[in-house]
Backbone as ProteinMPNN parsed JSONL, in Angstrom:
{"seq_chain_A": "XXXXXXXXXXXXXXXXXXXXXXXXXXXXXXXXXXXXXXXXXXXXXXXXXXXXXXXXXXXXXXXXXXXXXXXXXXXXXXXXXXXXXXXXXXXXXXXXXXXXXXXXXXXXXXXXXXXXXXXXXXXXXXXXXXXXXXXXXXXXXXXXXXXXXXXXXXXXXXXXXXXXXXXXXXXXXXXXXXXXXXXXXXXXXXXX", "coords_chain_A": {"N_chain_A": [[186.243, 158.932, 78.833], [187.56, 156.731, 78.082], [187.444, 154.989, 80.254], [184.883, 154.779, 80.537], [184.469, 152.997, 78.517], [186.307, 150.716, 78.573], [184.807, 150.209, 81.32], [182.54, 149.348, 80.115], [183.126, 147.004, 78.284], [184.461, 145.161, 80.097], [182.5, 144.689, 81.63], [180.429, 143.202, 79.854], [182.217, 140.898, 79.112], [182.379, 139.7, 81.659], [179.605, 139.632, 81.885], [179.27, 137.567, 79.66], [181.178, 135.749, 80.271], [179.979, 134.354, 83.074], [177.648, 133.798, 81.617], [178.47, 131.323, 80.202], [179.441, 129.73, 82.117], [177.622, 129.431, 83.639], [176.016, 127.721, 81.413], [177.72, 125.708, 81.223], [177.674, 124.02, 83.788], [175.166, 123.288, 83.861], [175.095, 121.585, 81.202], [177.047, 120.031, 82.425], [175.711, 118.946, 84.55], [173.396, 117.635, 83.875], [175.054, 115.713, 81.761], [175.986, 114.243, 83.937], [173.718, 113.017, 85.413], [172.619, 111.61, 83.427], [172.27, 108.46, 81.47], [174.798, 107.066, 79.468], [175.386, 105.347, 77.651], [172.583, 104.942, 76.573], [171.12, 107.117, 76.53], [168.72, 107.855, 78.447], [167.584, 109.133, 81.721], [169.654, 108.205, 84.717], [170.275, 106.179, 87.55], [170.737, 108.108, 89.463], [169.818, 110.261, 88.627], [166.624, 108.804, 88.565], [166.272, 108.861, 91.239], [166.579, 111.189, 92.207], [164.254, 112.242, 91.402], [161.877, 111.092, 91.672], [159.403, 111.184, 94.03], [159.138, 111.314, 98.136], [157.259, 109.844, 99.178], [155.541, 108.06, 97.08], [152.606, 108.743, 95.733], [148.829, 107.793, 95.837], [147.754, 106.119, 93.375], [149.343, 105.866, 91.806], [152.173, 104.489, 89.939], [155.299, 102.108, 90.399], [157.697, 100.481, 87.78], [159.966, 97.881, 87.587], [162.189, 96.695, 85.202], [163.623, 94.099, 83.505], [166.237, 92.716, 81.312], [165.813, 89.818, 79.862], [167.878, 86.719, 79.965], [170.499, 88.449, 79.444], [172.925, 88.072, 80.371], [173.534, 86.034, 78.41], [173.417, 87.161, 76.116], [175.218, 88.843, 75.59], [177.555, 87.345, 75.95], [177.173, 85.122, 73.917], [176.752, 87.005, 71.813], [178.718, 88.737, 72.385], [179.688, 92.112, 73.526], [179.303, 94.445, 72.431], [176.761, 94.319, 70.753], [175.391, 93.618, 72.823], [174.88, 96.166, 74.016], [173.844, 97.307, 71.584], [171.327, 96.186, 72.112], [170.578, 97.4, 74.839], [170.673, 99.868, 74.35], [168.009, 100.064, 71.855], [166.175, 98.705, 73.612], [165.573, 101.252, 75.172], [164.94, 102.659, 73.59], [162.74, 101.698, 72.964], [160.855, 101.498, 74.812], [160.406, 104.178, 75.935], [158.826, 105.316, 73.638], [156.665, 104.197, 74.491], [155.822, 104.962, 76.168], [154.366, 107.719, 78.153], [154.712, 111.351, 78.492], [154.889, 112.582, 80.756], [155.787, 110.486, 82.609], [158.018, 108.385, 83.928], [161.565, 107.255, 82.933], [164.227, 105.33, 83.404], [167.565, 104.229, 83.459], [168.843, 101.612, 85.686], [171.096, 100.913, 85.915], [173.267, 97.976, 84.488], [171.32, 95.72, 82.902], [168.627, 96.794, 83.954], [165.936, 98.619, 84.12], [163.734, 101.374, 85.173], [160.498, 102.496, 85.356], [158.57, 104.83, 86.034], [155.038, 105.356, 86.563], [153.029, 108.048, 86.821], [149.758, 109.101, 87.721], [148.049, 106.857, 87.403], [145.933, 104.3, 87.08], [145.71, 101.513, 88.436], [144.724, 99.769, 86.721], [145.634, 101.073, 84.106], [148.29, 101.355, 84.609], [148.857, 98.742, 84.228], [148.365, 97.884, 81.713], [150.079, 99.635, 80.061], [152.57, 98.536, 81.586], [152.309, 95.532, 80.077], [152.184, 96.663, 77.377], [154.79, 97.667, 77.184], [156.192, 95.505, 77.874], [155.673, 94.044, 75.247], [156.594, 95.42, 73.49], [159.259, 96.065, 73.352], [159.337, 93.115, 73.223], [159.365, 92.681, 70.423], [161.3, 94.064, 69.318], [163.543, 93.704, 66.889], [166.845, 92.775, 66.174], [170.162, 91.63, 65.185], [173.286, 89.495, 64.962], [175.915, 88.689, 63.074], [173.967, 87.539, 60.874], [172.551, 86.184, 62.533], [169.646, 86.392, 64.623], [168.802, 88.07, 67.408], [167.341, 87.585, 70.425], [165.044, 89.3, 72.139], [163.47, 89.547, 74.88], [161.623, 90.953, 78.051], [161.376, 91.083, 81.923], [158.832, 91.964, 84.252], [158.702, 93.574, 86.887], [156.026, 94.961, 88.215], [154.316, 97.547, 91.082], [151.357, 98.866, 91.876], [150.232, 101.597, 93.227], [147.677, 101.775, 95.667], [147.233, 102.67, 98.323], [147.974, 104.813, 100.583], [151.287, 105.31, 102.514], [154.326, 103.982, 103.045], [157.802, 104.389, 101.728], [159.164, 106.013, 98.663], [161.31, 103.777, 98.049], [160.11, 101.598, 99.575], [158.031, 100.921, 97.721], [159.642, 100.16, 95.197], [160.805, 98.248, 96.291], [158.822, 96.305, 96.672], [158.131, 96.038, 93.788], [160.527, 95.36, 92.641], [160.524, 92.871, 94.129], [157.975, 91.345, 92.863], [159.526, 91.291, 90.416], [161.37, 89.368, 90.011], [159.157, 87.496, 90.771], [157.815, 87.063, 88.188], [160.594, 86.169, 87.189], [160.832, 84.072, 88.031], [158.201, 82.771, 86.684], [158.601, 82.243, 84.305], [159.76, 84.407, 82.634], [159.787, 87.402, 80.476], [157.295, 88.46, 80.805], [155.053, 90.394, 82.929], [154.387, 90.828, 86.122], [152.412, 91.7, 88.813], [152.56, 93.396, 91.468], [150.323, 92.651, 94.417], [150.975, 93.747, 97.119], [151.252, 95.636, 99.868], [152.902, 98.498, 100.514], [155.075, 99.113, 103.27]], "CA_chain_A": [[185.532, 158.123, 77.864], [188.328, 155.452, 77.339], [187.525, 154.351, 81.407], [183.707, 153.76, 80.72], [184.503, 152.131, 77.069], [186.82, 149.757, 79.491], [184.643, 149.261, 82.075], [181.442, 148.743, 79.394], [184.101, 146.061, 77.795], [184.872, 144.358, 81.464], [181.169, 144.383, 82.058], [180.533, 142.599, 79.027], [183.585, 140.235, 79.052], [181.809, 139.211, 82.759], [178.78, 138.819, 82.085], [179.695, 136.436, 78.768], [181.562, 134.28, 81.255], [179.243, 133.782, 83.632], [176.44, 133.042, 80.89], [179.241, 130.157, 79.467], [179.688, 129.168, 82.94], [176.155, 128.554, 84.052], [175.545, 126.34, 80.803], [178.734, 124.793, 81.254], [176.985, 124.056, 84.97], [173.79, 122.886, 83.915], [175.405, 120.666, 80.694], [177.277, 118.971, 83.24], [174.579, 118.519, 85.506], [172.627, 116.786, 82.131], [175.443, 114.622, 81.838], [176.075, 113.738, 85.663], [172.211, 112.231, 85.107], [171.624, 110.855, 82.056], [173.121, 107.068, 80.961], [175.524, 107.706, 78.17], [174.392, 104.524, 76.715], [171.062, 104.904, 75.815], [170.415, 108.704, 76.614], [168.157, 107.902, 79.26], [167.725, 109.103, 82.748], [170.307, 107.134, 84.818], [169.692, 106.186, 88.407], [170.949, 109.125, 90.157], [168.623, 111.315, 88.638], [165.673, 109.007, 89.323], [166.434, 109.11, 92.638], [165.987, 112.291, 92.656], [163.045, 112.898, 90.801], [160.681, 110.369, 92.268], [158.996, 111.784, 95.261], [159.575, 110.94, 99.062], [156.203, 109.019, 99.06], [154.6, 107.828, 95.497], [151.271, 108.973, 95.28], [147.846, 106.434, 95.375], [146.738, 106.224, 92.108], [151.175, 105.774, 90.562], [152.638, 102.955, 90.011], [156.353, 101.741, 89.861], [157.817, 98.922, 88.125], [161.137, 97.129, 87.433], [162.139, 96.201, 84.328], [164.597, 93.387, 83.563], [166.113, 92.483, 80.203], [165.932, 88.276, 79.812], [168.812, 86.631, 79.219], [171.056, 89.732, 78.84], [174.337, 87.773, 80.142], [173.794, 84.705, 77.518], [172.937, 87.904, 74.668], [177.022, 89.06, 75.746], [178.513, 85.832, 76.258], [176.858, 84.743, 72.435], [176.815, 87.437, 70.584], [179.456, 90.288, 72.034], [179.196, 93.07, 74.08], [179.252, 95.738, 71.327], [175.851, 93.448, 70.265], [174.061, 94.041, 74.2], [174.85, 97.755, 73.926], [172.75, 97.384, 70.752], [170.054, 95.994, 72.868], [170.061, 98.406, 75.625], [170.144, 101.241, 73.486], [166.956, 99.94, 70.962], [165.071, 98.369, 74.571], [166.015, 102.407, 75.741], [164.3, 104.087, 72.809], [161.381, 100.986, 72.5], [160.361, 102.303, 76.552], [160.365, 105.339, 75.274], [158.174, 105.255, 72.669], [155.653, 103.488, 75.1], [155.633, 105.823, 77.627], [153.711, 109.468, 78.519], [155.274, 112.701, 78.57], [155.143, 112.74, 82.352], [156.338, 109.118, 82.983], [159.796, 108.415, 84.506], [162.613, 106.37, 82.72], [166.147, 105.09, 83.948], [168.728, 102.726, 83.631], [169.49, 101.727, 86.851], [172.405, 100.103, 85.684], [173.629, 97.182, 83.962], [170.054, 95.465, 82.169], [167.725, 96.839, 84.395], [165.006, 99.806, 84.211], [162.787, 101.68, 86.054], [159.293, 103.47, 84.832], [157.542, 105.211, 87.029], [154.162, 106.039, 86.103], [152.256, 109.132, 87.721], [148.734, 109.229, 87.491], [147.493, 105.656, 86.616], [144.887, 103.202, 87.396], [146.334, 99.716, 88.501], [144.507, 98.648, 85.232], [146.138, 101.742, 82.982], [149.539, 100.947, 84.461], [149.12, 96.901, 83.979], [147.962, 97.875, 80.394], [151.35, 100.495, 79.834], [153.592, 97.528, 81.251], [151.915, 95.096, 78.88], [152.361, 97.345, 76.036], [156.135, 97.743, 77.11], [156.539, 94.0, 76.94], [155.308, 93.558, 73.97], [157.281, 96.375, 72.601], [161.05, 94.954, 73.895], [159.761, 91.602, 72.324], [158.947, 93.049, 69.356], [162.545, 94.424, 69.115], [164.482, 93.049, 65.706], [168.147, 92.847, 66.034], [170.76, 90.677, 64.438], [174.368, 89.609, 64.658], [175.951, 88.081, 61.71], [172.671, 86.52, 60.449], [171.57, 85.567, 63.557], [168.542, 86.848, 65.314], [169.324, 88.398, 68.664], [166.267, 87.122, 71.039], [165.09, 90.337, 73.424], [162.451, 90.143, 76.191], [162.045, 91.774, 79.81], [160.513, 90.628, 82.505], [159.181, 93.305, 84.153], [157.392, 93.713, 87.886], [154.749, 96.2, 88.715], [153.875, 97.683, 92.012], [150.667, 100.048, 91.893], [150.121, 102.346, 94.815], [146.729, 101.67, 95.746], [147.186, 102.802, 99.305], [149.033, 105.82, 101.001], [151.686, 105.136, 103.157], [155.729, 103.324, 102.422], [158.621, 105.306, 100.599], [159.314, 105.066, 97.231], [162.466, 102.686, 98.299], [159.491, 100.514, 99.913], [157.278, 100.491, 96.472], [160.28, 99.378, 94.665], [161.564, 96.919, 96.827], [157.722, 95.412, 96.067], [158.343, 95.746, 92.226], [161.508, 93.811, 92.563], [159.965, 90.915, 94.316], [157.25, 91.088, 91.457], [160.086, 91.084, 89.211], [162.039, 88.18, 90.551], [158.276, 86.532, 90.22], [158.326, 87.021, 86.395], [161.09, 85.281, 85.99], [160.471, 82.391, 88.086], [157.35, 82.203, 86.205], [159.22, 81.991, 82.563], [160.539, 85.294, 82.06], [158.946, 87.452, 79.224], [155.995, 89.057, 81.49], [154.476, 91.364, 83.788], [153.865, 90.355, 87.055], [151.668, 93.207, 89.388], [151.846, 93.198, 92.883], [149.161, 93.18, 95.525], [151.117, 93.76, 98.177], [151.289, 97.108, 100.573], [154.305, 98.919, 101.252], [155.225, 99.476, 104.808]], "C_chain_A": [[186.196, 156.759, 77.723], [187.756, 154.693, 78.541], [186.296, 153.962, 81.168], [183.954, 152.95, 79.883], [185.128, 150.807, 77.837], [185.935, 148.825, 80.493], [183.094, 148.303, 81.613], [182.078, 146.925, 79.363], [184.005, 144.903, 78.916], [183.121, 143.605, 81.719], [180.618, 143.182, 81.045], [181.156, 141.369, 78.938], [182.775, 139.22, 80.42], [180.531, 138.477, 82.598], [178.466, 137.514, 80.923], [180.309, 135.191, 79.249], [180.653, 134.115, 82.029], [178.521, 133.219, 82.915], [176.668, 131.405, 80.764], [178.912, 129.462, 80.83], [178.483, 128.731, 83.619], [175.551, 127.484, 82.85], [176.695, 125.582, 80.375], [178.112, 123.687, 82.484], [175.812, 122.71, 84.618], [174.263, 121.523, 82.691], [176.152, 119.501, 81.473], [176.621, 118.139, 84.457], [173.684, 117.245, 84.76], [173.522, 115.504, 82.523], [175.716, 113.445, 82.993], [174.702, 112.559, 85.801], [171.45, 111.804, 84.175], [172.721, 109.723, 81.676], [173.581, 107.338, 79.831], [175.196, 106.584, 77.127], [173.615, 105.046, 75.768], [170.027, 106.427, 75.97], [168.833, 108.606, 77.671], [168.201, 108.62, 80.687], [168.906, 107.799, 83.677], [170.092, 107.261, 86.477], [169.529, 107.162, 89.604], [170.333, 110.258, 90.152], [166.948, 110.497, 88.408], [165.43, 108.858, 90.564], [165.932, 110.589, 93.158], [164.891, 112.945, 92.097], [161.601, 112.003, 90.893], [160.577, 110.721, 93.783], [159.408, 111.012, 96.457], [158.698, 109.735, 99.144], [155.414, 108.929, 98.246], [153.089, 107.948, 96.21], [150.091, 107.861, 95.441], [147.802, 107.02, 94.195], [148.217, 106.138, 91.278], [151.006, 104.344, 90.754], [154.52, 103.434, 89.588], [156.565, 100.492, 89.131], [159.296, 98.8, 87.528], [161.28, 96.195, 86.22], [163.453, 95.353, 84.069], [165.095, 92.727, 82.128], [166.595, 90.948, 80.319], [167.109, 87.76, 78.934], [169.948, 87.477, 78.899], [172.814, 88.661, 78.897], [174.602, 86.851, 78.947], [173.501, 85.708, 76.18], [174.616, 88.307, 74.801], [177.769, 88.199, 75.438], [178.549, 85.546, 74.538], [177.382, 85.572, 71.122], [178.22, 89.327, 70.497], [179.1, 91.273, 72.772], [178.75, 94.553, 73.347], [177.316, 95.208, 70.825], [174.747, 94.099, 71.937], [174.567, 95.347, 74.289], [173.621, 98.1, 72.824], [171.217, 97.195, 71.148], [169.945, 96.774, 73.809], [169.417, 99.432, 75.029], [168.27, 101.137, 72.253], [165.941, 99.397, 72.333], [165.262, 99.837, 75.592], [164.664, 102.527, 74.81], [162.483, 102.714, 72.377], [160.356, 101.13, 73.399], [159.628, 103.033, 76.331], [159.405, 105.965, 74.962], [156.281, 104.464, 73.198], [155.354, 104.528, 76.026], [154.62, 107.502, 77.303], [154.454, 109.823, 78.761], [155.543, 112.562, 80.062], [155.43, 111.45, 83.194], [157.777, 109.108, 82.748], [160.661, 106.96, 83.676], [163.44, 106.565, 82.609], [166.464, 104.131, 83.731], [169.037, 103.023, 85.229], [170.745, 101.036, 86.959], [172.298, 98.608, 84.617], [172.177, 96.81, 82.56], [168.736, 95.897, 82.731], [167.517, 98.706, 84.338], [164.535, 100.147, 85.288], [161.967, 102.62, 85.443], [158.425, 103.61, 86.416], [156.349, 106.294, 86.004], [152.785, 106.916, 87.216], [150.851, 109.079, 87.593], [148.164, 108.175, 86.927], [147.466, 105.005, 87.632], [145.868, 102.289, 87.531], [145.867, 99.225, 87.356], [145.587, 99.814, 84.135], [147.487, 101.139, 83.586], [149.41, 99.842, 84.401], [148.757, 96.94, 82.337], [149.557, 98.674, 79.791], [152.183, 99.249, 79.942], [153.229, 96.56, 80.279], [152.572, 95.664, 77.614], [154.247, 97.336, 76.313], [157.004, 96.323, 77.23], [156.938, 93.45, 76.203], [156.17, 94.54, 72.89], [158.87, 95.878, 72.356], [160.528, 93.75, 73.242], [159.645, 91.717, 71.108], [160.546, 93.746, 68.701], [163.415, 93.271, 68.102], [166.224, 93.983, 65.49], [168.77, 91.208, 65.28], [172.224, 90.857, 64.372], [175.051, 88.908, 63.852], [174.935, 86.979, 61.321], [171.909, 85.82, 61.454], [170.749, 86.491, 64.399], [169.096, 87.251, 66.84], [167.961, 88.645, 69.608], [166.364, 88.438, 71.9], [163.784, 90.26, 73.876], [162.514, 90.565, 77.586], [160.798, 91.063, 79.996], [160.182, 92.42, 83.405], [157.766, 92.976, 85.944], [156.868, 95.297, 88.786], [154.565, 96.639, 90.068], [152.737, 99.174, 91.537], [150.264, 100.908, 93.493], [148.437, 102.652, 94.85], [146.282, 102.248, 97.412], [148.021, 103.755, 99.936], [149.776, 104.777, 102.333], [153.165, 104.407, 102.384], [155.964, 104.727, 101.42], [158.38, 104.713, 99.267], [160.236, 104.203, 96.921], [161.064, 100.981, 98.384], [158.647, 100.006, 98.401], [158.185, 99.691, 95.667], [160.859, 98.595, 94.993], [160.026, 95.577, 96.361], [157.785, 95.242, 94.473], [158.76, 94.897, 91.964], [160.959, 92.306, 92.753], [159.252, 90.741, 93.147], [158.193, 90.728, 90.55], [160.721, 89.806, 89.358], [160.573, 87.021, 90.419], [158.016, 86.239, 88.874], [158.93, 86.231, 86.584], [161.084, 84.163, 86.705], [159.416, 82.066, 87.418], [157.467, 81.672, 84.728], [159.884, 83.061, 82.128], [159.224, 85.932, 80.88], [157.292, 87.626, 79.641], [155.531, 89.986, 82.496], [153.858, 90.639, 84.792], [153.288, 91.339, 88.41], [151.397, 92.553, 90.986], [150.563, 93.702, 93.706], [149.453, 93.535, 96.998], [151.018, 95.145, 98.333], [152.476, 97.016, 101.024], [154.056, 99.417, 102.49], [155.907, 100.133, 104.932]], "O_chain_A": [[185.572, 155.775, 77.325], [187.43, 153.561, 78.184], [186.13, 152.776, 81.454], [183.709, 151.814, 80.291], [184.447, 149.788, 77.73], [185.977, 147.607, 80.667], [182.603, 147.302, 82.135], [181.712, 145.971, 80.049], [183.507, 143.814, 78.63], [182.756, 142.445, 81.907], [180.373, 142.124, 81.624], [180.329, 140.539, 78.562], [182.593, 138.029, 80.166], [180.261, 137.32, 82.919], [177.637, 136.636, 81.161], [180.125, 134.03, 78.882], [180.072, 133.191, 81.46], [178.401, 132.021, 83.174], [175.862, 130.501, 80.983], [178.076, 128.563, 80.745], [178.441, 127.619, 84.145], [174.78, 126.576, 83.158], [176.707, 124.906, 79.346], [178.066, 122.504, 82.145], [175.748, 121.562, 85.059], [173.893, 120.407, 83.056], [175.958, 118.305, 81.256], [176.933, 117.103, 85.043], [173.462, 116.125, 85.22], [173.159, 114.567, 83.233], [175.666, 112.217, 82.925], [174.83, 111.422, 86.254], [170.239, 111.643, 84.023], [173.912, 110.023, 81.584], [172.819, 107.892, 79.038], [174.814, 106.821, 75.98], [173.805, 105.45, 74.621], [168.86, 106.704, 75.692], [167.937, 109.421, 77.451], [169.412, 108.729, 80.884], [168.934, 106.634, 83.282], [169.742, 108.378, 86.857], [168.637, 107.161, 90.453], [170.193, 111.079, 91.059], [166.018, 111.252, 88.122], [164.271, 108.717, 90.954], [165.22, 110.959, 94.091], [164.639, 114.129, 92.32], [160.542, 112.233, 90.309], [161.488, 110.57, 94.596], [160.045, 109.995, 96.181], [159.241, 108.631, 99.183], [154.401, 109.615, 98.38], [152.657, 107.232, 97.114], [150.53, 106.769, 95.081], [147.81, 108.234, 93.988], [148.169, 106.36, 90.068], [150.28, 103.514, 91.301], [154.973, 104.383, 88.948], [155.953, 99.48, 89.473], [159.725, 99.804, 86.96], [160.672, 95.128, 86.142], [164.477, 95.927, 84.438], [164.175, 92.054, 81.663], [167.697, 90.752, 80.831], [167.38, 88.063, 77.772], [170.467, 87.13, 77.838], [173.604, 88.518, 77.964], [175.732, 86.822, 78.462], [173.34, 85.094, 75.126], [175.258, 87.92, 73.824], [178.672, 88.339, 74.613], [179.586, 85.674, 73.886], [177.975, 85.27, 70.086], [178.501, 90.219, 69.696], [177.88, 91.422, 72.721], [178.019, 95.453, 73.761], [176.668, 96.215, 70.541], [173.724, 94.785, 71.969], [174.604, 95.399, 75.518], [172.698, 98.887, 73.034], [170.228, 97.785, 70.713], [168.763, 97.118, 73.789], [168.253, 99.832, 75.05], [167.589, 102.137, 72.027], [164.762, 99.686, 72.132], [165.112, 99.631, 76.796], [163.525, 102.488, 75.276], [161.493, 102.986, 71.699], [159.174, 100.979, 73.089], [158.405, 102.91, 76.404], [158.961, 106.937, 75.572], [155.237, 104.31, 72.565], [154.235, 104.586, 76.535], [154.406, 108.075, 76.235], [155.297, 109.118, 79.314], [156.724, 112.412, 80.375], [155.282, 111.464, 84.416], [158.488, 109.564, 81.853], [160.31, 105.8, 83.893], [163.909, 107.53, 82.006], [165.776, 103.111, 83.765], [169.326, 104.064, 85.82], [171.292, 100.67, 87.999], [171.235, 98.31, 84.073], [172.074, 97.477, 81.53], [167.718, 95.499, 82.163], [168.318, 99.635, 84.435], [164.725, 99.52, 86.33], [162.521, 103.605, 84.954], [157.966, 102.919, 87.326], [156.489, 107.262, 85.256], [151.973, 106.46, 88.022], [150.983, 108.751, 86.413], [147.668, 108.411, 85.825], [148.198, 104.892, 88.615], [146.839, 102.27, 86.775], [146.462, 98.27, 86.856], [146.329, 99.214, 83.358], [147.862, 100.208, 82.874], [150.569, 99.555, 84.702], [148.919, 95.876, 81.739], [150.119, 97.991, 78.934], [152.594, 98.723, 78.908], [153.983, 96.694, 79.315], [153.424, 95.057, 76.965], [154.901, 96.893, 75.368], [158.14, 96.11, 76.807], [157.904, 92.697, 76.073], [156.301, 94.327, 71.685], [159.408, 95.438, 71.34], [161.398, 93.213, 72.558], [159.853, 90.664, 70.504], [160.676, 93.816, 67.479], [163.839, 92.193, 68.52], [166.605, 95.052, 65.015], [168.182, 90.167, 64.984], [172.69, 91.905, 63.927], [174.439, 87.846, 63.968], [175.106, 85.767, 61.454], [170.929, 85.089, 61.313], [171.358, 87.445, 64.882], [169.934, 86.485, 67.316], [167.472, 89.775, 69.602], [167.452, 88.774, 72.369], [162.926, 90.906, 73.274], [163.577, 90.469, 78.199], [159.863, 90.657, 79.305], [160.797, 93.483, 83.33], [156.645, 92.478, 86.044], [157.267, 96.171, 89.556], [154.729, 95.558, 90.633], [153.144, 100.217, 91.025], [150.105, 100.454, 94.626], [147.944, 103.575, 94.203], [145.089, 102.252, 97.714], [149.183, 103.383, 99.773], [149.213, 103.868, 102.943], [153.115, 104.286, 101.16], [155.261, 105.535, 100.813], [157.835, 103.699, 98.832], [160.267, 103.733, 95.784], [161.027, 99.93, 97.744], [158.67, 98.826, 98.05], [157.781, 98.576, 95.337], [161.581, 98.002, 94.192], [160.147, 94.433, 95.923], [157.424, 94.158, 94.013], [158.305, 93.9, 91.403], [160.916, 91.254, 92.114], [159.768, 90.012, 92.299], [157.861, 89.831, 89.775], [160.374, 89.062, 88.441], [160.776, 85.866, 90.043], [158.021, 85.067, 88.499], [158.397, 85.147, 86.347], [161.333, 83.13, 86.082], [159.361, 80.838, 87.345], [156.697, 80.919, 84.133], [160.673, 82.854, 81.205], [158.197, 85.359, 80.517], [156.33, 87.132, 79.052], [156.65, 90.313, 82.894], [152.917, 89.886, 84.541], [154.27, 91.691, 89.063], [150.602, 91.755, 91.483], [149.987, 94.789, 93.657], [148.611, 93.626, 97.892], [150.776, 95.897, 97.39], [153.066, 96.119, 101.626], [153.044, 100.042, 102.808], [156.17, 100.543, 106.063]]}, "name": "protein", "num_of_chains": 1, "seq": "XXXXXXXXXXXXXXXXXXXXXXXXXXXXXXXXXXXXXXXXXXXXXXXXXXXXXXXXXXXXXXXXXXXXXXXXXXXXXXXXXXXXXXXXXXXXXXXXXXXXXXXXXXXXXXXXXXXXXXXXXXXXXXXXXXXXXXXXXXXXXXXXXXXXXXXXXXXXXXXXXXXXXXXXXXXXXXXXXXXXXXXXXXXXXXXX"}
């Protein structure tokens, strides 16, 4: 009796560690892929969670926060943490359940949206625009200016990775801000 009571015990004892140890596993997996910032996705896990070849009918786009080094330089880096984190959760708050967002580092995003029209995703980035400019911060009494520029690629055509879609975003995005910054600019090009 004492040898099963033991090996109940052992059995027990085992399978309590393993349990710990698979959501020890999986919490570090969480953290491995999510920006500690702003509790977002961070680029390593959307890398891996945007398909080999985006879909017709998705869209990607590239989001860029305006100004970010002259919001550091001015007002503090403790101050553009404040802005990531509130242009994190203002995304967010714009987005569908089944729409992708990351930091891909420093000031820049990435949304990927699944299932949308070239007009529904040019209406989503719009709205996420207008949401980041709509963002009220402040460091000792002064106003802390936040807009993104932000460029679109819709997949209107099969064919190109999803490296190639977002290398078309970028350029879009790089057209934003030669155009002023503080807009959505939607490519027409085809990925190759």
């Amino acid at each position: 009796a004492f040898s099963v009571q033991m090996f109940c015990h052992f059995g027990v004892a085992l399978m309590v560690s393993s349990l710990s140890n698979e959501r020890a596993e999986v919490r570090l997996e969480k953290v491995a892929q999510t920006d500690t910032l702003t509790g977002v996705g961070n680029r390593r896990w959307a890398m891996s969670m945007l398909p080999a070849r985006l879909p017709v009918g998705s869209a990607i786009a590239q989001l860029d926060l305006d100004h970010f080094k002259h919001i550091n330089d001015r007002f503090g880096h403790a101050a553009g943490d404040r802005v990531l984190v509130a242009t994190a959760d203002a995304l967010r708050h714009q987005l569908r359940d089944s729409d992708l967002l990351a930091r891909m580092g420093g000031e820049e995003f990435l949304v990927y949206l699944p299932d949308a029209s070239a007009s529904a995703a040019s209406a989503i980035a719009q709205r996420l625009c207008g949401a980041v400019q709509h963002i009220r911060l402040s460091e000792l009494g002064e106003d802390i200016p936040v807009t993104v520029s932000i460029g679109l690629a819709c997949v209107t055509s099969a064919g190109g990775t999803w490296a190639d879609w977002l290398a078309a975003a970028d350029r879009a995005l790089y057209d934003a801000k030669r155009a002023g910054r503080n807009r959505v600019v939607t490519t027409h090009e085809r990925a190759t």
